[in-house]
N, C-alpha and C positions, 0 to 999 in steps of 0.2 A: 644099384648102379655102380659098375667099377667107374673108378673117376679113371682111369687112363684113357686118353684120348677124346676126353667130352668135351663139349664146347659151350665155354659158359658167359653168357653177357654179366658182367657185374656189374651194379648202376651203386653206387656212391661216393664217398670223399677218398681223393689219392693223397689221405694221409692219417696218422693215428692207428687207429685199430680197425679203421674201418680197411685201410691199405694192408695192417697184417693178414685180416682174413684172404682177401685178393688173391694177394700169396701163399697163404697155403693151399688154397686151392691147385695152383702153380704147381707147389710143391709134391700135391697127391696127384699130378697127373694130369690136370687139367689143361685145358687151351682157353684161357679169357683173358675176353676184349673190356677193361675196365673205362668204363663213362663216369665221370664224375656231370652230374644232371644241372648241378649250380654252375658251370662251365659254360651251359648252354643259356644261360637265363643274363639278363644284364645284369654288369660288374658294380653297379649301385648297390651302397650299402641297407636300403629302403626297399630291397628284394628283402634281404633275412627281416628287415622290421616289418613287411607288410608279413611274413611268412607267418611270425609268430602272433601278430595281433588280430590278425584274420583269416590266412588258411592260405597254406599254395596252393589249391584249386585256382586260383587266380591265374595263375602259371599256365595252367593246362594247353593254352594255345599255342604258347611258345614251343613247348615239348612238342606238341604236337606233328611244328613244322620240321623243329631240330634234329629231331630223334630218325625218322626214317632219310633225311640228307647223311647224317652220320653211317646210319648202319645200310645203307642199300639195301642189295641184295643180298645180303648175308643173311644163313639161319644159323641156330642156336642153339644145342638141347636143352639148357636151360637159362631163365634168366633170372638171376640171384638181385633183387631188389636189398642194399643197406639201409635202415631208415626209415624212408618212402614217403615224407613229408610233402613231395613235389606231385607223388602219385597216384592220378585218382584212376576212377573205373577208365572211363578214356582213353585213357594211356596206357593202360593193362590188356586193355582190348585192341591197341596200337603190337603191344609188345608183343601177343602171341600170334603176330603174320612175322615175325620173327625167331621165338623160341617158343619150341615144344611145351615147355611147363611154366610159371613164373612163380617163383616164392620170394617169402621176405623173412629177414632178420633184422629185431627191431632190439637193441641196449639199452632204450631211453625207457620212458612209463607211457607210451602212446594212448594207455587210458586212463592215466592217472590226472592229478590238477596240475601240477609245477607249471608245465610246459602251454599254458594259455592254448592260443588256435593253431598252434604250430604241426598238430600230427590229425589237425580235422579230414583231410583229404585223404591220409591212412584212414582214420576212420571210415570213411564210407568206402574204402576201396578195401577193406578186407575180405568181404564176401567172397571177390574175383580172385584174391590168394589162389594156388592149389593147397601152400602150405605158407602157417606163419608161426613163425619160431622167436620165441619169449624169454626174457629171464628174470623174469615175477611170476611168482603162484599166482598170484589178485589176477593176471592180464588172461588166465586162462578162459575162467569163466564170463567177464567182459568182455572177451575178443567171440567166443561162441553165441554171445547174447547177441552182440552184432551182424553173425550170419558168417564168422568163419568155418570153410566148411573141414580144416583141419587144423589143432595149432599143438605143434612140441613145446614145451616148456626145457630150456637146458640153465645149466651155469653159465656166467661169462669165462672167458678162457684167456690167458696168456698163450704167448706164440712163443712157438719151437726155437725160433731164431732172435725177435726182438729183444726178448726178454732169458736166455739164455745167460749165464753168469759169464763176465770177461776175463780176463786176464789182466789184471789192472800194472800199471806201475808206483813206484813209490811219490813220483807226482801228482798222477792221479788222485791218488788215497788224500796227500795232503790236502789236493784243490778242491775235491769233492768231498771230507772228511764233513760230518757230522753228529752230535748226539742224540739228538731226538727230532726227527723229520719228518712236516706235512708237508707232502707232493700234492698240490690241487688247488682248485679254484673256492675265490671265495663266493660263503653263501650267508645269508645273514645268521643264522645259526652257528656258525662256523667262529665268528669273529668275539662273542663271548665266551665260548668254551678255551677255545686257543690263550684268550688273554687271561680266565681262571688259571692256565697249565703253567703261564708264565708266574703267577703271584704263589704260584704253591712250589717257585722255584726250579722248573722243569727248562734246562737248557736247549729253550727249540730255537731250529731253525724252519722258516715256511719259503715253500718257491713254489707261485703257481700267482693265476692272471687276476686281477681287480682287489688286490687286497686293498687297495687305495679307496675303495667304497667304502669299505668297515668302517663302524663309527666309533670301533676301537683301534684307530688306525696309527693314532699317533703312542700309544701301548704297544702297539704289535708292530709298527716300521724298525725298529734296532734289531728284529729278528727275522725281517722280512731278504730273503738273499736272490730274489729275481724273479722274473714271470715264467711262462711257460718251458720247457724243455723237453726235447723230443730224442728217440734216437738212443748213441752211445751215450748221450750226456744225462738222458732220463735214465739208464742205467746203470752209471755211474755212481750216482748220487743214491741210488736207492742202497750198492752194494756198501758205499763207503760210511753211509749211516746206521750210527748202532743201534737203532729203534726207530721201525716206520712207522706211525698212525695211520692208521686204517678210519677216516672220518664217512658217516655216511650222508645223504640230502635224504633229509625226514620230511620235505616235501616230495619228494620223489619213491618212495616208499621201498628205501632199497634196503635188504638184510646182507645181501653183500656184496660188494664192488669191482670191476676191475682189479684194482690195488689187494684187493685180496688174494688174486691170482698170482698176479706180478710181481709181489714183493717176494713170496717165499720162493717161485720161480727164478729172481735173481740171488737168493740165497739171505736174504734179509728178514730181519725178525718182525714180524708181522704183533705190532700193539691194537686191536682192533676192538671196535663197540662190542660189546655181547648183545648177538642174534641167534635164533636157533640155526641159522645157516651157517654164521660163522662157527658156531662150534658141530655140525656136521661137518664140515670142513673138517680144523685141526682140533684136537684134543687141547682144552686148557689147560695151561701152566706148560703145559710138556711138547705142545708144539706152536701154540701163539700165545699170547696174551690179552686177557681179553676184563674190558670192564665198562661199568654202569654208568659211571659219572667224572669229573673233571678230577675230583679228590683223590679217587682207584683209580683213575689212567695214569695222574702224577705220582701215585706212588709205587705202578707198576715198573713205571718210564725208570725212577729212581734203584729201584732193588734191580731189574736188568743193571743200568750202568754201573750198582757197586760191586755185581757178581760177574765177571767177566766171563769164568769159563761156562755157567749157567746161561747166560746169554748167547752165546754161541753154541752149546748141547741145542737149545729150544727151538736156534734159528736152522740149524743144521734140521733135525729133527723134524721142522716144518718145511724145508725143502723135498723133505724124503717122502714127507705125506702129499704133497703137492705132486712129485710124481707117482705117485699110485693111485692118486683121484683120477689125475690123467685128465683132467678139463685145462687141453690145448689145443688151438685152433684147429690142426691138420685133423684131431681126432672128431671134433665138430663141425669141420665141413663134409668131413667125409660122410657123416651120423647125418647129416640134410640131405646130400646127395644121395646117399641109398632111400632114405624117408621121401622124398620129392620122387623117384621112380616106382614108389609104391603108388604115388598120388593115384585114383583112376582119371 
């Protein structure tokens, strides 16, 4: 399928990664109309709590009405579901009296545990896929077990332009300066290993939402420097930090993350878990750093900060490998859109 000139309904959030993708789609040529589907749904915050403790199926009537007042008359050739938490058969069977094909791409573990009843209505709605595209080995054989009748497995991808290295100023550097930086949310797992890295001396700083739940909170608030950031300012802070961590959710069953993409893509020295993924990715020692436990992360964290020019070789080094993997968005949606026109 050349993407120039195709017309793609996009159904998820106009923000994060799920909005990079959008975009590149844009960017290869595309024509889409992006819906964010929680838009349609009421603005109670007891939609996401009913979503996750019981299933958006519950939804389905809402969509139902929403969906074809939004899009009329219009067709599609295809229709790129993000997510699909709100999606059940129904609705799929709604969507193609408007697009030729309907696929999904799903970042989360739609068949893993973490995520309670939040992706049940995915669940029974994969069979209607033409195409569902993963980025877990485990979800291949579970999504087939379910009646998917095609599913790609890719990497996640950093984007051409979000995540592209800036141009910073001498301000910047300052305001965003860091030595050792966790971008992310917390997870209960998260809040013990982070407060080991501090007692074994490791000058972090963490930005990302709910650290205030940890029940090492009052350990890890003097290192705590704000909640979520998005944008030039999540790139900022990645570029002006001498050492990213790479943390992963061992409930979630991920070998490797976003932030695996995105750090070396903005030119940042990637400290990450050792997974056989992460190190298909970049070569250890020579283009990330990679370790077992909070004792070998602190002392990786350490020998970076006392080698300066070593830390920059590794980080640079792991930029150069990050483009030759080439897992960036534009080159992934494109990789769906030709795969979704093979659908029969």
């Amino acid at each position: 399928m050349s993407a120039l000139g195709h017309t793609v309904l996009y159904l998820g959030p106009k923000s994060g990664t799920c909005l990079d993708r959008a975009n590149a789609l844009r960017r290869i040529g595309c024509l889409v109309e992006h819906i964010d589907l929680r838009e349609l749904l009421p603005s109670t915050v007891w939609v996401d709590r009913w979503t996750w403790r019981v299933g958006g199926h519950w939804f389905e009537p809402l969509l139902q009405r929403a969906l074809p007042a939004q899009l009329q008359q219009r067709r599609f050739d295809l229709c790129h579901v993000d997510g699909g938490e709100w999606v059940t058969p129904a609705v799929i069977r709604l969507l193609r009296r408007f697009a030729g094909r309907v696929i999904n791409y799903n970042i989360d573990d739609p068949t893993g545990p973490r995520d309670g009843a939040r992706f049940a209505a995915y669940r029974k709605a994969v069979p209607h896929y033409d195409l569902v595209a993963v980025v877990r080995e485990e979800n291949r054989p579970e999504l087939e077990a379910l009646g998917a009748r095609r599913v790609r497995r890719v990497y996640r991808s950093a984007d051409e332009v979000s995540h592209a290295p800036r141009t910073l100023t001498t301000v910047e550097h300052l305001t965003w300066r860091s030595e050792v930086l966790f971008l992310g949310s917390w997870f209960p797992e998260r809040g013990p290993f982070l407060r080991e890295l501090i007692g074994w001396g490791v000058p972090l700083t963490i930005r990302g939402p709910n650290w205030h739940k940890a029940p090492e909170w009052a350990e890890l608030k003097a290192h705590w420097a704000g909640g979520s950031i998005g944008g030039d300012d999540y790139a900022r802070a990645i570029q002006c930090a001498r050492v990213n961590l790479g943390l992963l959710s061992l409930q979630n069953r991920d070998q490797h993350t976003t932030r695996s993409l995105e750090i070396p893509s903005l030119g940042g020295l990637l400290c990450a878990q050792r997974t056989a993924e992460h190190q298909a990715l970049y070569a250890e020692g020579e283009e990330a750093l990679y370790w077992g436990d909070a004792e070998e992360c602190a002392a990786a964290c350490q020998q970076a900060l006392n080698d300066e020019n070593r830390r920059a070789r590794i980080a640079r080094a792991g930029h150069d490998r990050f483009l030759r993997n080439d897992h960036r968005n534009e080159v992934v949606m494109r990789s769906l859109m030709h795969e979704a026109e093979a659908c029969a």
